[in-house]
N, C-alpha and C positions, 0 to 999 in steps of 0.2 A: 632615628638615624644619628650614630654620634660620631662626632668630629673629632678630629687626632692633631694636633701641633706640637711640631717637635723643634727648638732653638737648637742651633749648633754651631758653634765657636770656631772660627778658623783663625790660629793665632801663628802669624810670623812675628810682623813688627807692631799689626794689633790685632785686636779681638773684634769680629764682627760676626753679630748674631743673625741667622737667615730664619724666619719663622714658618712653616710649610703644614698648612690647614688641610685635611683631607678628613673626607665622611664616604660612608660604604656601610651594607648591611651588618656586616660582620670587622672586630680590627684584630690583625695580626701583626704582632707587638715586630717580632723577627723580622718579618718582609718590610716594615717601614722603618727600621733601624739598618738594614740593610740598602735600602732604597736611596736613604738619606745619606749616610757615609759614603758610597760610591758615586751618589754624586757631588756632593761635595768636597769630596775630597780627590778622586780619582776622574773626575769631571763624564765618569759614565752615567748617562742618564738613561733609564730605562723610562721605554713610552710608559709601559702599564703602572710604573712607579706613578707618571706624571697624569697618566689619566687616575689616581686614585685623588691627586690631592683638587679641592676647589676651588683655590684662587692662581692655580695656575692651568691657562688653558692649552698650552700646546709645549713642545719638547723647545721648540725656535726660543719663546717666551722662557722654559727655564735656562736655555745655555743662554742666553741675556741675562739671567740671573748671577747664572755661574762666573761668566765675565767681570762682573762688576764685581764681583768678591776679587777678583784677581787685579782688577784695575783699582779699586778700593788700598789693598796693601802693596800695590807698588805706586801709587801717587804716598799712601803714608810714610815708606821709605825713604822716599826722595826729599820727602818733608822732612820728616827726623834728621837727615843728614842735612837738613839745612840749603838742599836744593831745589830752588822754588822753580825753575824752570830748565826742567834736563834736557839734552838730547833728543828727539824722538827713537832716534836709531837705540842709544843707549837705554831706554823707557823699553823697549820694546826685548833687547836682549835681559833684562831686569824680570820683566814679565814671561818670559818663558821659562826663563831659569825657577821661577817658583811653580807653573805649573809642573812642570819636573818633580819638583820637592816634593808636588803636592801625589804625583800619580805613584810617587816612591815610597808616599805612605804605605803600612805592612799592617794588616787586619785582619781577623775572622768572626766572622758574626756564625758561632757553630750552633745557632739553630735550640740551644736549648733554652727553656725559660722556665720561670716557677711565679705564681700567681693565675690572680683570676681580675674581669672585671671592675667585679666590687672592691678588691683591696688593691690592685695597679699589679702588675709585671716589671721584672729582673729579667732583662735581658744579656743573653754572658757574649761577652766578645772577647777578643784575647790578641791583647797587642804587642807591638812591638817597634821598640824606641830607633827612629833613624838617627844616627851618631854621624849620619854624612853631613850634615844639614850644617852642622853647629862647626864639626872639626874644618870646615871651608870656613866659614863668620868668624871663627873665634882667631884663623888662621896660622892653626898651630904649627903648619912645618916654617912659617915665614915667609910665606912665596909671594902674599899682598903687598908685603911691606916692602921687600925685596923691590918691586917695580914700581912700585911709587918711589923710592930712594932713587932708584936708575931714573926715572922720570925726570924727579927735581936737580937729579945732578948734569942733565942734561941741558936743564933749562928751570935758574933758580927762577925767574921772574913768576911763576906759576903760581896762581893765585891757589886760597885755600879750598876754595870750589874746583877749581881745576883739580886737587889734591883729591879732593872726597870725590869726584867724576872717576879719575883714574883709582880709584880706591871700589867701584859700586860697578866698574865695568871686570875689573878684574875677577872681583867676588863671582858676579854671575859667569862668567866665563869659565870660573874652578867649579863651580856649583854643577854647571850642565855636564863639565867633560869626570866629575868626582860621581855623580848622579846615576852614572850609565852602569856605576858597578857601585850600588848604594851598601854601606854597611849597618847591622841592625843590632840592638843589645839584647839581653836578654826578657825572655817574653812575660806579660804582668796580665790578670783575667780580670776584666772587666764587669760587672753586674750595673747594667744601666737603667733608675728606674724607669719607666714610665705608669704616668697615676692618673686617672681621670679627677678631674676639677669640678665644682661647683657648677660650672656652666656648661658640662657637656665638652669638654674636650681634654683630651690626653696633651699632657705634659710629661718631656722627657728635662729630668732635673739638669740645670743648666749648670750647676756646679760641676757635676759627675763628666758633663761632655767638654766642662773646661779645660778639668783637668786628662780625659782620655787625651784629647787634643794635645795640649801641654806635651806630653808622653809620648806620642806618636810623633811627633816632632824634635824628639828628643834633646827639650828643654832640662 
């Protein structure tokens, strides 16, 4: 019986690798690269996905999985910015706003492959870069800036946390209402290995699903 593990990177503000062991008579490279991407990224969990893997035992136990990925890069965020102890209300508009991001991701796992076995499987998937994600962050029409200036001009005493609060509320705020009508770039084909290892399980190369990620996120 041989065992499948596949790492997959879900990168905003960091990179956190989920590891997902699953054994079955037969492995189909497609169905668990497909299994794995939807739910991690698009937070759809399919049961028969989850009755294939073995150290996860019920759908409940993966969306506690799924959660903590999400709770994971919005507690890092708040870090990075320097805010050790946000809002709840604010925490919580942060975190939707990324599952957003996350279900906006644009994929297809078109089912073809080439390999066997003994030598590992190319898995093709075919992506496409969200440009919403970044042009809200990176704040290019000026609309963040814009309200934090009306902010502090309203009231200079406003500390620098106060500053980066109203800076991380806004963000999320353009993110959900920019989100609803996501825009995408042009599309790139993926070939994702996966190889079996020494010890009986498949590996899917964590470089390759860095960078997919990276890409769909339109880093």
């Amino acid at each position: 019986m041989k065992k499948t593990r596949l790492p997959l990177l879900a990168v905003i503000a960091v990179m956190l690798i989920l590891t997902f062991t699953a054994c079955g008579q037969s492995f189909d490279p497609v169905a668990y690269i497909q299994g794995s991407l939807d739910s991690v990224f698009h937070g759809e969990i399919d049961e028969e996905f989850v009755d294939s893997l073995s150290d996860v035992d019920s759908v409940e136990e993966f969306q506690a999985m799924y959660d903590d990925i999400i709770d994971t890069m919005t507690d890092e965020t708040f870090t990075s910015a320097g805010l050790s102890d946000p809002d709840p209300a604010l925490r919580e508009q942060l975190r939707d706003a990324y599952v957003s991001v996350f279900k906006a991701t644009k994929y297809e796992v078109t089912g073809e492959y080439t390999g066997s076995e003994d030598e590992g499987y190319k898995v093709e998937v075919i992506a496409y870069p969200l440009q919403t994600f970044n042009e809200v962050l990176e704040d290019e029409d000026g609309s963040i800036t814009a309200v934090m200036e009306e902010k502090y001009a309203a009231d200079s005493s406003m500390s620098t946390d106060d500053l980066l609060a109203v800076y991380v509320e806004q963000a999320a705020a353009e993110l959900q209402e920019a989100i609803a009508n996501p825009t995408y770039g042009e599309a790139k084909t993926y070939n994702l290995t996966v190889a079996l290892d020494d010890d009986g399980v498949y590996n899917v190369d964590e470089d390759e699903i860095a960078e997919l990620t990276t890409f769909l996120l339109g880093e």
